[in-house]
Every structure is written in structure tokens, then in C-alpha cells.
N, C-alpha and C positions, 0 to 999 in steps of 0.2 A: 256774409255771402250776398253778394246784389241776388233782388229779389226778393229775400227771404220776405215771408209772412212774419208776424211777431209772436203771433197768438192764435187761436183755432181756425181764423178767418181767410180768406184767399189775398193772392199778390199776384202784380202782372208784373211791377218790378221791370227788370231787364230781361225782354222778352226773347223768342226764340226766333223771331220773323217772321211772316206770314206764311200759314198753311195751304196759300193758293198759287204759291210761286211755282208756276213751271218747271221743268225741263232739267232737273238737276236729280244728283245723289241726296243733294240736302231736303228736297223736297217733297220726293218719292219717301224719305224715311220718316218726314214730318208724318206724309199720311198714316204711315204705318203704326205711329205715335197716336197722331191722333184716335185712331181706330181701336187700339189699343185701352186709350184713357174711353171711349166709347162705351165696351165693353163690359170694364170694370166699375160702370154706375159712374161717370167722368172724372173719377180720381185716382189716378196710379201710382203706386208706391214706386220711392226714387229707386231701390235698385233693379227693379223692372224696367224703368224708363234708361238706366243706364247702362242694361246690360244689352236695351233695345239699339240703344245710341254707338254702344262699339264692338256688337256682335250678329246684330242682324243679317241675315246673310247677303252678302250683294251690296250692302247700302251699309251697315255699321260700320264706326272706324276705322277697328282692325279685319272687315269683312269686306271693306272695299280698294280699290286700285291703287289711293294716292301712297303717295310717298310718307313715309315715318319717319324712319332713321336715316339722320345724316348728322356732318360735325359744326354743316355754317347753310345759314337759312339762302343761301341762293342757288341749294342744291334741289329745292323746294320741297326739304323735309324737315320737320316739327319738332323734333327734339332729337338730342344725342347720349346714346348709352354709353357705358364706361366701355363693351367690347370692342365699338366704335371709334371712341377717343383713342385708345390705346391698343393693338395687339398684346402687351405686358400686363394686363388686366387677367385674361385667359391664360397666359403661360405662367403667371402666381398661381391660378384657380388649377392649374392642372397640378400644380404640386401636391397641393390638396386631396384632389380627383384620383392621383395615382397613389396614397397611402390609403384610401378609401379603397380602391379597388384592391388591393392588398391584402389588407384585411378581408374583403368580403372571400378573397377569394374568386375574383371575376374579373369582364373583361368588357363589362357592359356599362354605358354610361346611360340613362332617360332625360332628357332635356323639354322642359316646358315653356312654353312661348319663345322659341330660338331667335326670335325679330329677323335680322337680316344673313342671321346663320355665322354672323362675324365669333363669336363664341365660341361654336362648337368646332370652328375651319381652326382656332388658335390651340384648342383645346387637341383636338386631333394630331396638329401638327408635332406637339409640344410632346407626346407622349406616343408616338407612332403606334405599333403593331402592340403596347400595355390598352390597345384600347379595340377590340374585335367587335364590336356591335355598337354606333352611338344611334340611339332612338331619341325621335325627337315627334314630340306632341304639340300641337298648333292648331289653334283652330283656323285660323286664318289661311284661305285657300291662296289667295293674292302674295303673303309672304312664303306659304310652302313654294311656291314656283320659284320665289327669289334663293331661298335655301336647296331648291336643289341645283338651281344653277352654277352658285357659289360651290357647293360641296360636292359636285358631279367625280372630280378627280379622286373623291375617295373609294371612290365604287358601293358596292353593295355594303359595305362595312356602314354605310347613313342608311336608315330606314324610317319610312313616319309611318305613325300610329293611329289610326283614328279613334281608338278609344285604349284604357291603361289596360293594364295586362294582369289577367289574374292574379302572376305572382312576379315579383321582380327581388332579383339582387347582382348589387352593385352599387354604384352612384348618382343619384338625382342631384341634377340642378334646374333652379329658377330661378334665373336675374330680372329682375324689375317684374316680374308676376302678379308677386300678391297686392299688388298697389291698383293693378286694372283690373280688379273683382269686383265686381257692384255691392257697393253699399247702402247700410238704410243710414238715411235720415233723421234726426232727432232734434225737437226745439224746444226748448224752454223757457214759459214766460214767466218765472218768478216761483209761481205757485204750482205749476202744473206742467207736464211733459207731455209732447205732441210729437208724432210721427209725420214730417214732412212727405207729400205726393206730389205730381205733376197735373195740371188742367190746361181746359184750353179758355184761354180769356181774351173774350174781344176778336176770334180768329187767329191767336198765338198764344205761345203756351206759356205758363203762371204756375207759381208753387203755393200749396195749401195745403195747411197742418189740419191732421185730425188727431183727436185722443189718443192715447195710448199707453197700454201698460208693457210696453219697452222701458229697459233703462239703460246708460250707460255701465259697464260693467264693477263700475267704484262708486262710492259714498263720498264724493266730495263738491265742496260748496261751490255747486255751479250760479255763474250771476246772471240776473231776468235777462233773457235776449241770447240767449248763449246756443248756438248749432253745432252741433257734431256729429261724429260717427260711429255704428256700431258694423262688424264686422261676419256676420255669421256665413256668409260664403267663404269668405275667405278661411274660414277655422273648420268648415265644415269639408271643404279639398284638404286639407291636410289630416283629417278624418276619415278620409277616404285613400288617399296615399297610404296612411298608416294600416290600411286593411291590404296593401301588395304588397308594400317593402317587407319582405321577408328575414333579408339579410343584406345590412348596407349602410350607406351614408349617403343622407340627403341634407344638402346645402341650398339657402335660399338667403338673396342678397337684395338688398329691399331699402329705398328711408323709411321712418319713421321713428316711432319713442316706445319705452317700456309703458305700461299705462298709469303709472303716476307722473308721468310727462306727458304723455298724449293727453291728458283730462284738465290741465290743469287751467286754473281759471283764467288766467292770461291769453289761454288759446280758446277763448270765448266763439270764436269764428267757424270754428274747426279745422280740416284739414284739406277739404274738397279744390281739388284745384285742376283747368285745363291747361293743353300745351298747342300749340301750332304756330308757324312757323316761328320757330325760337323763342318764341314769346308766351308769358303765364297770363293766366285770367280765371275770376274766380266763378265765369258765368256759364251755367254747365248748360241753360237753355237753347244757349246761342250755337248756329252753325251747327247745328246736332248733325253731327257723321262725319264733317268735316275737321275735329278734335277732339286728341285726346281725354277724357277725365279720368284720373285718378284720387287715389286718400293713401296718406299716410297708412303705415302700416302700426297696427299695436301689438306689437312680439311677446308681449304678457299674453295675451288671448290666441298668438299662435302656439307661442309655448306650451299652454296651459293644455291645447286642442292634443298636441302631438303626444302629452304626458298620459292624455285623459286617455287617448288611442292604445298606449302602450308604447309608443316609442319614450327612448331615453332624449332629453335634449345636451348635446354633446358640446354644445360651446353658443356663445353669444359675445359680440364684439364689435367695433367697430368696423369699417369697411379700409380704412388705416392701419389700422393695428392689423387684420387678417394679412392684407395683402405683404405686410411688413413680415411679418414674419413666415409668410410662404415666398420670402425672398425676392421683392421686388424691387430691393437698392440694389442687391449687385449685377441684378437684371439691366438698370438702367446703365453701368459703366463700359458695355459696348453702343448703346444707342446714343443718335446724331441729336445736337442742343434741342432741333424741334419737336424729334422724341422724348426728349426728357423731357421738355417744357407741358407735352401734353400729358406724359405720365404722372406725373405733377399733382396734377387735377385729381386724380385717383386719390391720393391722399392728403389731399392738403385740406386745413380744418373748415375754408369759407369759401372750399369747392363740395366734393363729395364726400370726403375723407369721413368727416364726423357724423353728416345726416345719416348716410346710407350705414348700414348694419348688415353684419351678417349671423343667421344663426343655425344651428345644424344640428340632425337630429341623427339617433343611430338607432338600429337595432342587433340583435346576434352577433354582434363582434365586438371584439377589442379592442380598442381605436383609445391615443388620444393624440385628439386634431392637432396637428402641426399649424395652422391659421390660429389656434387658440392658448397656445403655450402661453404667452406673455397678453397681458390686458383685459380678461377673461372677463365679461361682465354679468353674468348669470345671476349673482345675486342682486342686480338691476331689475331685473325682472320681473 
């Protein structure tokens, strides 16, 4: 990770700009940063700093104006989701969607982070009137306006939420969610494990390990230098899901690895990566508000969360295998060659096919997942 510290000591590394630059989104959030690491005796723990970077109100990533999602960088947005590449991405998930609500017995879908609403408009369409309520939770003010622009023709059948709901059933989903949760930081110099922070060095901001008795979740031979990720937001939402879902099926489609993959010494680097305009980089200081960060997902640690809650985990798979078997070949034998070319994408192994995963939890019903009949990887896990 440019930047990184090695060891207990500070890095300016590859820094974040200067903290006196005017007139911007980016700069307004530096102070805010700054103030921040202030506060906290001038060291702030990175998922603070990144939950500052893409949720602050007004100025965070997903909290401010620019553009996200689009399919080609001169639409001047930063990455593209599969509901985006393809409408047959949603109309696969809704086959899903519609033996879930089946089962539950309901007619309600909950949808978390809907990005540009492309999703939930396929997912509606695909299943008309088997779907009476889809709720959709965002924190992002800038995209609820885009979602309900998009989704205005359903009427009141779309509803947002500003906080979950005591009890729900039906079917939750979150595409690409768990990967924009802030996480902490972890470094290792050989002998000793450190908790990576944020500072401000020289008027721009630097990363600097302190002690800690964090660890990676596994016992395996990390080598000196090694940064990675632990997850405890991310495990701790679906901790808290587990205390609504009543009765239902929730689905969450994500990259990442079982954690005998995510950990393993190869991936010495970890997994921290930004997006903006089509393009990755691994420097999360930089442009703070104006891109993306995410981390890999570790679905061992979701798994484990959803099990520890009470939920059952009802399937794991890849994002190929699922969509395969919620019928997205013979989906594609009315779509035109450029449809199919993008549909493509969705599954093929050195596009999204293999990285991205899906896994699905249930509770109170009977269910088994039609996305997970064939390929079923659970004991990956």
C-alpha cells in the first residue's frame, strides 16, 4: 500500500494534498479530517478516516454530488456495477428474489446501498405486482434523488428508509455493500502487529502504525511487511440485520475470499483499493471525497457473523455459478450481440464471474436457493 509505515513509526508516503487548498469538496473534507485526527491526540484510526472519506455528510464520497456509476469513464463516473453493465444481472437476481418471497410468504423486498436504483427498476420490472413494497436504505442523500427519479413510475410501491425497521420479512439485498464499510488496518513488522492510523505530516496527511492487540482472524504465517484487513463493521451490520430479518432471505453479492484466501501470504499487500474515473489505485489518502475506497470482502467472517446472530447461511457461490443457475443463458438468447457481449462480463472468470461471490442467509423458512443448486461452496468457508 503506498504510504504504508513499516513499523510503529510515521509515513507521509504518498500523501493526500495539502490541507490549505481552497474552494473544493476535497478540501472542506481535508479540514474536516484534519480536525478529526486533532481531536483524537493527532492519530485516527483508518476506519474512522474512511468512513469520514465516503460518508460525511455533504462532502464524503457517497455523501456528495459527483457522479459513481456509469459503464465508460467519459460519462464522468468512477466505476461500474454489474446492474449497470447489464439489466440480466437483476432479472437472474429476481428469480432468486421471487422463491425467497415465496417462501417468506411476502411481498417485500429491503434493498441496501441501491447506487443508481438500476437494480431495484430490473428487479421490479422482472417480477411486477409478486413485489408490493421494495424499500430501499441509502445513506447517500445525492443518490436517493437519483433513485427516485429513476423509480418515480413505480409509485408508492418504492419507499426509503432512513433507519431499518424493527422487524422485516421478505428479501434483502446488497450488491457491492459490504466492501464500502470501513475497515481497520493491520501491519506487521515481523515480530509484532500494529494498528495502522491517519496523521497529518508536513500539512498533508500520512499513515502511522500504533500497537495493538488486534489480529487477523487466522493463525497463519504472515511475512514482515504484510498490511491487511479486519472487518468488524462489516460483521457487526449483519449482526444487526440478524436482529429484523424475522422471516426471509437475504442475499449479498460482493468480491472477495473465504479467509483462507483473503490471508494468505501472497496477499501480503491486502486488499484496500480506490476507484475513480475507471481507473484503481491503492492510495486511499489521495483526493479524499473524490474516490471510492473499498476492501475485499471476507465471507468467513460474514458467515460466521450471520451463524453467531442466528441466522442459517443458505448458500455461497460464485457470482457465475449463481447467476447460471438463476437462468441467465437463456436470458441472453433474446438479447442483441452488444447485450450479450456485456452480459458476458457478469460471468466470465477474468471479468466478475469468479471474484465477486454471492452468499445468502435465511431464517424461518424453507428455502433451497435456486442460485445455489449446482456449485455450492460453503464448505470454502
Amino acid at each position: 500500500m503506498p504510504g504504508a509505515a513499516a513499523g510503529g513509526g510515521q509515513s507521509s508516503g504518498s500523501l493526500g494534498g495539502s490541507l490549505g487548498e481552497p474552494g473544493s469538496v476535497a478540501s472542506a473534507l481535508l479540514a474536516v479530517v484534519q480536525q478529526a485526527i486533532n481531536q483524537t491526540g493527532g492519530w485516527l484510526p483508518f476506519d474512522r478516516f474512511m468512513a469520514l472519506a465516503l460518508y460525511e455528510p455533504g462532502l464524503g464520497y457517497y455523501a456528495n454530488a459527483s457522479r459513481k456509476f456509469g459503464a465508460m469513464p467519459q460519462s464522468g463516473s468512477d466505476f461500474v456495477t454489474a446492474p449497470e453493465l447489464s439489466p440480466l444481472f437483476g432479472r437472474a437476481l429476481a428469480v432468486q428474489v421471487a422463491q425467497g418471497l415465496e417462501a417468506a410468504g411476502s411481498g417485500t423486498v429491503m434493498e441496501f446501498g441501491a447506487g443508481s436504483g438500476a437494480l431495484a427498476e430490473a428487479v421490479l420490472d422482472a417480477l411486477g405486482d409478486a413485489v408490493t413494497q421494495y424499500a430501499i436504505v441509502d445513506l447517500s442523500g445525492t443518490l436517493r434523488e437519483r433513485q427516485q427519479a429513476r423509480l418515480a413510475r413505480f409509485g408508492q410501491r418504492v419507499q426509503w428508509l432512513n433507519e431499518l425497521p424493527e422487524r422485516f420479512e421478505g428479501v434483502v439485498l446488497g450488491n457491492e455493500v459490504l466492501d464500502a464499510m470501513p475497515v481497520q488496518l493491520l501491519h506487521f513488522d515481523g515480530a509484532a502487529w500494529f494498528e495502522r492510523g491517519v496523521v497529518v505530516n508536513g500539512g498533508a496527511l500520512g499513515f502511522a502504525d500504533r500497537p495493538t492487540t488486534l489480529r487477523p482472524p487466522v493463525d497463519a504465517p504472515f511475512v514482515p511487511g504484510t498490511t491487511t484487513e479486519i472487518h468488524p463493521q462489516a460483521e457487526a451490520f449483519i449482526t444487526t440485520l440478524a436482529g429484523v430479518l424475522q422471516r426471509g432471505l437475504a442475499i449479498f453479492i460482493d468480491y472477495g475470499f473465504p479467509e483462507a484466501e483473503y490471508y494468505l501470504p501472497q496477499r501480503h499487500g491486502g486488499t484496500l483499493m480506490c476507484h475513480h474515473a475507471h481507473r484503481a489505485d491503492g492510495d486511499a489518502l489521495a483526493d479524499v471525497g473524490l474516490k471510492d475506497i473499498t476492501a475485499h470482502v471476507n465471507f468467513t467472517g460474514i458467515a460466521l457473523a450471520g451463524q453467531d446472530a442466528g441466522l442459517d447461511v443458505a448458500g455461497y457461490t460464485s457470482q457465475a455459478r449463481f447467476l447460471i443457475n438463476c437462468g441467465l443463458v437463456p436470458m441472453l438468447e433474446g438479447a442483441t450481440l452488444a447485450q450479450r457481449a456485456m452480459a458476458q462480463k457478469l460471468i466470465t472468470e477474468h471479468e466478475m464471474g469468479e471474484l465477486f461471490k454471492v452468499i445468502a442467509f435465511s431464517r424461518g423458512i424453507d428455502i433451497q436457493p435456486v442460485g445455489f443448486m449446482q456449485g455450492d461452496r460453503m464448505h470454502r468457508l
